[in-house]
C-alpha positions as CSV (number, residue, x, y, z in Angstrom):
1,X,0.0,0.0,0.0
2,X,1.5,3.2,-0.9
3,X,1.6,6.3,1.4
4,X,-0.2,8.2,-1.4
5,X,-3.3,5.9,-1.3
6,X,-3.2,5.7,2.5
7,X,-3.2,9.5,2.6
8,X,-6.0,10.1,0.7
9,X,-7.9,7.7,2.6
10,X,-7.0,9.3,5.8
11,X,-7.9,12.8,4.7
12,X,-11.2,10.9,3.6
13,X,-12.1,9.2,6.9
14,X,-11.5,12.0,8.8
15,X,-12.5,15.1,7.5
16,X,-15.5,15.1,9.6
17,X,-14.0,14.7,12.9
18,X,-14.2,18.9,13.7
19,X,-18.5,17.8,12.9
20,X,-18.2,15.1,15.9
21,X,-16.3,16.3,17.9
22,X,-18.9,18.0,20.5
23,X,-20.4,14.7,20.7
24,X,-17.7,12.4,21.5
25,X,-16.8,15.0,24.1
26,X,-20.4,14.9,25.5
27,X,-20.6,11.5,25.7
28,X,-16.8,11.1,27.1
29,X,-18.0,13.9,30.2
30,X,-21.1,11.0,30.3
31,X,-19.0,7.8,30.4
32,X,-16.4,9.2,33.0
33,X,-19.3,10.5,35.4
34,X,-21.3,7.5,35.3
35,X,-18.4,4.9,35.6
36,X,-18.8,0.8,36.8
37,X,-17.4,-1.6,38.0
38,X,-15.9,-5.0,36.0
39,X,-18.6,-7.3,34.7
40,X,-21.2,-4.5,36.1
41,X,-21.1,-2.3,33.0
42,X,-24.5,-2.8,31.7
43,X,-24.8,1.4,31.4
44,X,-21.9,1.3,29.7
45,X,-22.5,-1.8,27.1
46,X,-26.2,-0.6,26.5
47,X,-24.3,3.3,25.4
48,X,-22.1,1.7,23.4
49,X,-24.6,-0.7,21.8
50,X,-26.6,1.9,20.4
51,X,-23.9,4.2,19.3
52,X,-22.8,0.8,17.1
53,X,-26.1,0.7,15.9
54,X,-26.7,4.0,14.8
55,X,-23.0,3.7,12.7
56,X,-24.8,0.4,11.0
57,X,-22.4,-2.1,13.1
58,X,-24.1,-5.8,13.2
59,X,-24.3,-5.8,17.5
60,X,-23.7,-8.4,20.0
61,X,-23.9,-7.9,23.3
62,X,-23.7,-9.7,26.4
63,X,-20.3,-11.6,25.1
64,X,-18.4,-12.6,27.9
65,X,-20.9,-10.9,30.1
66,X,-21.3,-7.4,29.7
67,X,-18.9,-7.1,26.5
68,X,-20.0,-5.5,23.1
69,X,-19.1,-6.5,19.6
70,X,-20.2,-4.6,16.4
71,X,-19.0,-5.9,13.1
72,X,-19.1,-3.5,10.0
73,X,-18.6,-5.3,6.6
74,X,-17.6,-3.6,3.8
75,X,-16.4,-5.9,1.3
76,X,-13.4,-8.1,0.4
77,X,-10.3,-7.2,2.5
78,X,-8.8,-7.6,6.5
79,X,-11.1,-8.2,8.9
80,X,-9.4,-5.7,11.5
81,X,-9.9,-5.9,15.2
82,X,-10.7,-2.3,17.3
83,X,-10.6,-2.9,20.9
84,X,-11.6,-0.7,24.1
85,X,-12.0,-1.7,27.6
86,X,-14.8,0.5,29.7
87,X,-15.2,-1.2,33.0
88,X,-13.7,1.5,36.1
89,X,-11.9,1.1,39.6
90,X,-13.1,1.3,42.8
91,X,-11.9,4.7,44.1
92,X,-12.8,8.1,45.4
93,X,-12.3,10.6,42.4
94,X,-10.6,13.7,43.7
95,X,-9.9,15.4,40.1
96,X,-12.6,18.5,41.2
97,X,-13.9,18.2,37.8
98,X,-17.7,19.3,37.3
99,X,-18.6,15.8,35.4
100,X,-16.1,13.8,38.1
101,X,-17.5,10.6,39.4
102,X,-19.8,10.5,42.9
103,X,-21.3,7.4,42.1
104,X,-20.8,4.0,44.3
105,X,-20.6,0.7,43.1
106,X,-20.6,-2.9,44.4
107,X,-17.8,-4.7,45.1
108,X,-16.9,-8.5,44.8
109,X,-16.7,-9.0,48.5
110,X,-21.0,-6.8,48.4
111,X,-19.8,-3.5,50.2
112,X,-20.7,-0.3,48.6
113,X,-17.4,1.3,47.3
114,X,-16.7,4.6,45.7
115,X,-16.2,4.2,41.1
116,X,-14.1,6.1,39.4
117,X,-12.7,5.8,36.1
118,X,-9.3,6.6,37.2
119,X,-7.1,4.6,33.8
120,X,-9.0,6.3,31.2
121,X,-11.5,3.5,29.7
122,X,-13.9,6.4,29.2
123,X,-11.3,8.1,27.2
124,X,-11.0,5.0,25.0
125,X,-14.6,3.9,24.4
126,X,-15.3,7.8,23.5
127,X,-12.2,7.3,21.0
128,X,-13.3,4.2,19.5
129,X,-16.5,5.3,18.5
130,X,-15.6,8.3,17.1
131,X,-12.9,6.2,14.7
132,X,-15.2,4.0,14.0
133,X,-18.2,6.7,13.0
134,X,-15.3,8.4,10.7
135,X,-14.6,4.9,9.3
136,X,-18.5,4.0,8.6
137,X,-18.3,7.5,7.2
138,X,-15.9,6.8,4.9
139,X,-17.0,3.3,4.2
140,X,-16.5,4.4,-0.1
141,X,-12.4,4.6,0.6
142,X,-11.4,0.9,2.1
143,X,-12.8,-2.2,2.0
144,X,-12.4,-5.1,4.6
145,X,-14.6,-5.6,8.1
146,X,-14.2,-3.4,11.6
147,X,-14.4,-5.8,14.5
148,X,-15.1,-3.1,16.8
149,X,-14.3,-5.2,20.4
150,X,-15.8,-3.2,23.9
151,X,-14.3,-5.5,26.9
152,X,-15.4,-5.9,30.3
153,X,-13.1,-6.1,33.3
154,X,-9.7,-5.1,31.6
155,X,-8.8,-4.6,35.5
156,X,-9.1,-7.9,36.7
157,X,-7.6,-9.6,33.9
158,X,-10.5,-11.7,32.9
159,X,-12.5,-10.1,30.9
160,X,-10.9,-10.4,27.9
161,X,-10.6,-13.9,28.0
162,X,-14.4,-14.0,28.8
163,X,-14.9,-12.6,25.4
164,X,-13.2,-15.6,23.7
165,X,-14.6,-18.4,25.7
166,X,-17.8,-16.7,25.0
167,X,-17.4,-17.6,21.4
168,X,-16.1,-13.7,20.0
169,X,-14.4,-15.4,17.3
170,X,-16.9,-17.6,16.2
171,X,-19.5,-14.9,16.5
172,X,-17.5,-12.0,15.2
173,X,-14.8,-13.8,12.4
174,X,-11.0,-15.0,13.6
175,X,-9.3,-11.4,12.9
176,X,-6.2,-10.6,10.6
177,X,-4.6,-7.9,13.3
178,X,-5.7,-6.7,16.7
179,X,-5.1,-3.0,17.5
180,X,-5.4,-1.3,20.6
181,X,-4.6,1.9,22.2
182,X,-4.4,3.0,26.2
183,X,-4.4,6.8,27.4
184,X,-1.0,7.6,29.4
185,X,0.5,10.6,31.3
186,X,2.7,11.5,28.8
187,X,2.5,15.1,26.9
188,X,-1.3,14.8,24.8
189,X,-0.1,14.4,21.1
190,X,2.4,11.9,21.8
191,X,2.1,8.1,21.0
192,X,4.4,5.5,22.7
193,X,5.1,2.0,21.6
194,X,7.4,-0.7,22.1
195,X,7.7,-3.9,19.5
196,X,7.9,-7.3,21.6
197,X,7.6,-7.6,25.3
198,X,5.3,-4.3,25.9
199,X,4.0,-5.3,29.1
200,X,4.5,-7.3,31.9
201,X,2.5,-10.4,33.2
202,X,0.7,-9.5,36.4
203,X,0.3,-12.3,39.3
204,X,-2.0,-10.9,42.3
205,X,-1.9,-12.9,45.2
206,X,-3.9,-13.4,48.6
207,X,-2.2,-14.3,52.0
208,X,-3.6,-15.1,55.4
209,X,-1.9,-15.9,57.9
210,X,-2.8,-17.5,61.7
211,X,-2.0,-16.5,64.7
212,X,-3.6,-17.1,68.1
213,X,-5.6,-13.6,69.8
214,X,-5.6,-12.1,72.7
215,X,-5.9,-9.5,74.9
216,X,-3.6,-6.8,74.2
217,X,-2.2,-6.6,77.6
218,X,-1.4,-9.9,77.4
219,X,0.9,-10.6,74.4
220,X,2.7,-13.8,75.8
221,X,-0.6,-15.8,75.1
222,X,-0.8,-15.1,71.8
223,X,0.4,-15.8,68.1
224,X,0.9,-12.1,67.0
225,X,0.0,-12.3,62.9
226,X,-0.1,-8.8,62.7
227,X,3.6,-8.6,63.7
228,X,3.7,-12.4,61.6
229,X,2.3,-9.8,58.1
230,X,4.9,-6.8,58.9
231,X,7.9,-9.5,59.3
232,X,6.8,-10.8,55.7
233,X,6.2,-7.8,54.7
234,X,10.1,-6.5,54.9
235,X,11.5,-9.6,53.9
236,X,9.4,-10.0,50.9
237,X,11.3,-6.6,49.6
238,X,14.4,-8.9,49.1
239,X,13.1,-10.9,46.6
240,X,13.6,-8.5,43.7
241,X,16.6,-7.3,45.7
242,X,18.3,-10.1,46.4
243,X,17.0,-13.1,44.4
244,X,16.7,-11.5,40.8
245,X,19.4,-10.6,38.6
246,X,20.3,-7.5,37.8
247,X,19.4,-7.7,34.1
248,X,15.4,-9.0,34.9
249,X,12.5,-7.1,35.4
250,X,10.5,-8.0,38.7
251,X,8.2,-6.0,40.8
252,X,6.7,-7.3,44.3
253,X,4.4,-5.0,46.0
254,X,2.0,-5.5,48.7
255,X,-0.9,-3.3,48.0
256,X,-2.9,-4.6,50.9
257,X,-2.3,-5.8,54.5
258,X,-5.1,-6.4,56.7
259,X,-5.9,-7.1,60.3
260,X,-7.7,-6.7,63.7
261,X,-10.3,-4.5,64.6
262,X,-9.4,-2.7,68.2
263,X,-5.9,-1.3,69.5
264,X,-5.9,-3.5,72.2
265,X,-7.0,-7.1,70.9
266,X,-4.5,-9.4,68.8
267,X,-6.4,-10.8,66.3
268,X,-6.2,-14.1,64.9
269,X,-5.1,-13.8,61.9
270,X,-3.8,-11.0,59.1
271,X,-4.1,-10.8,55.2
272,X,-1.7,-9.7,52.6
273,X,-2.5,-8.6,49.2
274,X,0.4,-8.8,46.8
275,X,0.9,-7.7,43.4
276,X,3.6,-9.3,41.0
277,X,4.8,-8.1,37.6
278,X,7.2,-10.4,35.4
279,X,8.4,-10.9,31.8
280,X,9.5,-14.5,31.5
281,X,8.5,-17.6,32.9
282,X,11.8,-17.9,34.7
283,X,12.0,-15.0,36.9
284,X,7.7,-15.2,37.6
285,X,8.5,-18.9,39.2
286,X,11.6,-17.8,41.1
287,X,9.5,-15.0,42.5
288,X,6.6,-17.3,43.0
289,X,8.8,-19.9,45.1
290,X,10.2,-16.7,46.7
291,X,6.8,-15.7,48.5
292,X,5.8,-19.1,49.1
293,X,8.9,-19.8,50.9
294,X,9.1,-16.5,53.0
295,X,5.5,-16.7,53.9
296,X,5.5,-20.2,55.1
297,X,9.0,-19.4,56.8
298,X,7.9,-16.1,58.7
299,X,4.9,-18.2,60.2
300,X,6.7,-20.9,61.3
301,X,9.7,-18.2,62.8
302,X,6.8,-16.9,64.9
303,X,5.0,-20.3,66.0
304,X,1.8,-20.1,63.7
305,X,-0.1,-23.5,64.9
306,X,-1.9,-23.4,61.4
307,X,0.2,-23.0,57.9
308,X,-0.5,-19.4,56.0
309,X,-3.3,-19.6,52.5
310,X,-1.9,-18.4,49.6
311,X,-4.0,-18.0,46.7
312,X,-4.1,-16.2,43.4
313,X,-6.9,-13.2,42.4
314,X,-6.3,-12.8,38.9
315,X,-3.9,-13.0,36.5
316,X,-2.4,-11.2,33.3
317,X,-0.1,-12.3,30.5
318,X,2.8,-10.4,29.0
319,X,1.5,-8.2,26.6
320,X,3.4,-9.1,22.8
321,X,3.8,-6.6,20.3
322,X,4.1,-8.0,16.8
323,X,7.5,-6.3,15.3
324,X,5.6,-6.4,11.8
325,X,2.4,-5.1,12.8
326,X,4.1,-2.7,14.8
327,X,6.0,-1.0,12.1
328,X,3.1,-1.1,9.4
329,X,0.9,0.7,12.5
330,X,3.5,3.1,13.5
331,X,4.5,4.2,9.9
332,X,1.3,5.4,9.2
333,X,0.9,7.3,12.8
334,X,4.3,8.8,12.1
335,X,2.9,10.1,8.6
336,X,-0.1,11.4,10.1
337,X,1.4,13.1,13.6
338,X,4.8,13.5,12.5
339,X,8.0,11.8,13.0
340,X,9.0,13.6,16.4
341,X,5.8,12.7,18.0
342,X,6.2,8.9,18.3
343,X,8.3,7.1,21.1
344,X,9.8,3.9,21.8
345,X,8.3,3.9,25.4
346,X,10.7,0.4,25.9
347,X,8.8,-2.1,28.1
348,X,6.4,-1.3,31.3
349,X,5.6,-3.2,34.2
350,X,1.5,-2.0,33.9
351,X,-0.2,-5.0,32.6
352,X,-2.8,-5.8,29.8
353,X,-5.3,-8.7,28.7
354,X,-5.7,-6.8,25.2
355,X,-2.9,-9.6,23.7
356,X,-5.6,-12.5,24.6
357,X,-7.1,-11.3,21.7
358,X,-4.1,-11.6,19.2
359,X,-2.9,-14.6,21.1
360,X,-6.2,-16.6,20.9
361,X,-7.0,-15.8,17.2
362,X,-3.1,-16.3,16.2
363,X,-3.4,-13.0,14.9
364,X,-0.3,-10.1,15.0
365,X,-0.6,-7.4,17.7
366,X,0.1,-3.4,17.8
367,X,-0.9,-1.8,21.5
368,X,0.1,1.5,21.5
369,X,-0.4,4.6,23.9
370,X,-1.2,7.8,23.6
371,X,-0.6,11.2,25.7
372,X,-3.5,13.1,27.8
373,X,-1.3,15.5,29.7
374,X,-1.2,18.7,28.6
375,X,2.0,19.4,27.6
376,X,3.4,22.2,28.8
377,X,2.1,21.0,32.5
378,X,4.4,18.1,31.7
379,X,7.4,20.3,30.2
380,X,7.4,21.9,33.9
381,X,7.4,18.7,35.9
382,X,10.0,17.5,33.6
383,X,12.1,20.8,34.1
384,X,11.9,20.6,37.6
385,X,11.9,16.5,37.7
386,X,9.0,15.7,39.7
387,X,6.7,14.4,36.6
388,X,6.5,11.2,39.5
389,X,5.1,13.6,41.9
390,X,3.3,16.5,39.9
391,X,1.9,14.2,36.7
392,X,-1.2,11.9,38.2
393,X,-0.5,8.7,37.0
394,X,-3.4,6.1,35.7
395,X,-5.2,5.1,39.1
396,X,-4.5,7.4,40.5
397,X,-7.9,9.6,42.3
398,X,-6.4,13.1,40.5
399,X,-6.1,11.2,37.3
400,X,-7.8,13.3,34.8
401,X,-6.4,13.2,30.6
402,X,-7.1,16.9,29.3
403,X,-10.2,16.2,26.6
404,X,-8.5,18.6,24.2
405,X,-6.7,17.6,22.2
406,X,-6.6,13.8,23.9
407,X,-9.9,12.6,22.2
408,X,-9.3,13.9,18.6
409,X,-6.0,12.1,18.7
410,X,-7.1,9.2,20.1
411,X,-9.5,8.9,17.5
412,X,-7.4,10.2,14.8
413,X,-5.1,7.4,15.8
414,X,-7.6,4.4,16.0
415,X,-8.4,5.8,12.4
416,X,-5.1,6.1,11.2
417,X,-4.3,2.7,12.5
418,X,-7.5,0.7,11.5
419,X,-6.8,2.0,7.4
420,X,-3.3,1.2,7.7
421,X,-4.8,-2.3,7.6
422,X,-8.0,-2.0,5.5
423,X,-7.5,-2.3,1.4
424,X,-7.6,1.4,-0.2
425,X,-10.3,1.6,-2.7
């Protein structure tokens, strides 16, 4: 395909983008004040299922629980896969916005907890739509089918994989190439992407651990496990420290540690919530035999009478980015933005379920990110070097992409992308 003919197709698809604009930003302010929960978002799914259907998408909802699928055919060509998560986190949002979240949601264990869309899934359903509304606008300049995929419960890992024992493939067509884009604190008009090994595999992990209670006065007749969780606690920071090389990527954080409920009883027991990121198979088991073995030692060093639980929460894979698919995608986002503005962000830790999809169909993947920060807010930070401090990060409660000009590129690039696999007519 030349440039030429991919130009003109661009310059096709999305010379109406200025015309939707006020919508997608409307509906954008809707989706990030009315955010749910994973495998809760039947607001969500039911928005998204109508905006498919007024673009002329063939809908299916309800895959893999709440997800959405619209299929577009438009003749002989690639059938080329769109995706978007949309479920949200449990958190307070503290951005002060006028359309910020104040909605509540239930969480897995039934208490009411605070929603927020704190990692930007609004920002990428609003984005997809508006691609794929150019795209159907422009149906007369490429041929090939949109799979246009709308996942539940991105943040537990499991709802793409949902999708795909739900039958997406069967329901939708195997797809050619899987694209996929994620909203970042980096400066808005900038695009990041790394070919291979883009993201780390996540492992998240429950521990309890047993002890004996008592009266708090009385420490000698009990089997402290709060003391038990803050002695594993410090010695599970040696396990990147200390057991992985130099040259590997590991990260071990303990996001949760729970216990008692009065100053002056010892409870009976304590729970841990840790979070794992990895890149190979290698370093994930020696980290994996790590905690097991520090846990299990730390309860016996303090007497437990009853061995500690370990057991997983969810689980995500590395995220893979195809070299070839990367360099078709990225060409034609570097003709469009401009050479300077795409990056080789190298690999992060975050983790993704987005490669399920490429990985199930045996189809190539390009995930790629793209900046909502407003730039010259970042060119300060940077200046000064506290972007870690200044710059909310995703999930964070003061994360909040600047809507202009974030959404018009994130739907310039989902455009871009999506024809830089479609045939040129």
């Amino acid at each position: 395909m030349s440039n030429v003919v991919r130009r003109d197709a661009d310059i096709a698809a999305l010379g109406r983008l200025n015309e939707i604009h006020p919508r997608l930003e409307s509906l954008y302010k809707d989706l990030h004040a009315h955010p749910e929960l994973a495998f809760t978002e039947t607001r969500t799914a039911g928005v998204v299922a109508d905006g498919l259907a007024r673009l002329g998408f063939r809908v299916t909802t309800g895959v893999g629980g709440t997800g959405v699928v619209g299929v577009l055919d438009n003749g002989e060509g690639p059938r080329v896969l769109l995706r978007a998560d949309f479920d949200a986190l449990p958190m307070r949002e503290q951005t002060g916005l006028d359309y910020a979240s104040a909605v509540t949601g239930t969480g897995p264990d039934g208490k009411q907890v605070p929603v927020m869309h704190a990692c930007g899934h609004d920002m990428h359903v609003a984005c997809l739509l508006g691609a794929l509304d150019l795209l159907a606008g422009a149906h007369e300049s490429w041929s090939g089918t949109l799979v246009a995929v709308f996942q539940p419960a991105e943040e537990l890992g499991s709802g793409a994989q949902a999708m795909v024992d739900d039958g997406l493939f069967e329901k939708a067509g195997a797809p050619d190439v899987v694209l996929g884009q994620h909203v970042a604190p980096i400066p808005a008009g900038m695009i990041g992407c790394h070919p291979g090994p883009a993201l780390a595999a996540t492992d998240a992990l429950r521990v309890r651990m047993f002890g004996r209670g008592a009266h708090g006065s009385r420490p000698e007749t009990a089997i402290d496990p709060v003391v038990m969780a803050a002695a594993t606690v410090m010695r599970l920071q040696t396990v990147v420290s200390r057991e992985i090389a130099g040259g590997d990527t590991a990260v071990v954080t303990v996001g949760a540690l729970n216990a008692g409920t009065k100053d002056n009883v010892i409870p009976d027991e304590a729970e841990l919530k840790l979070n794992i990121r990895t890149y190979t198979p290698e370093v994930r088991a020696t980290v994996l035999n790590a905690i097991t073995r520090i846990v299990n030692a730390e309860a016996t060093a303090a007497g437990a009478e009853q061995a500690p639980e370990i057991a997983p929460l969810d689980t995500f894979p590395v995220l893979v980015n195809d070299l070839a698919a990367v360099e078709r995608t990225t060409e034609a986002l570097r003709a469009h933005f401009g050479e300077h503005t795409i990056l080789d962000t190298g690999p992060g830790t975050g983790s993704e379920d987005c490669g399920i999809f490429a990985t199930a169909s045996g189809a190539p993947l390009c995930y790629w990110y793209f900046g909502g920060t407003d730039p010259e807010v970042f060119a300060a930070a940077e200046k000064k070097g506290t972007v870690g401090r200044d710059i909310p990060s995703n999930h964070s409660p003061r994360f909040a992409p600047l809507i202009n000009p974030t959404l018009a590129n994130g739907v310039q690039a989902m455009t871009v992308a999506a024809l830089a696999w479609l045939t040129p007519r």
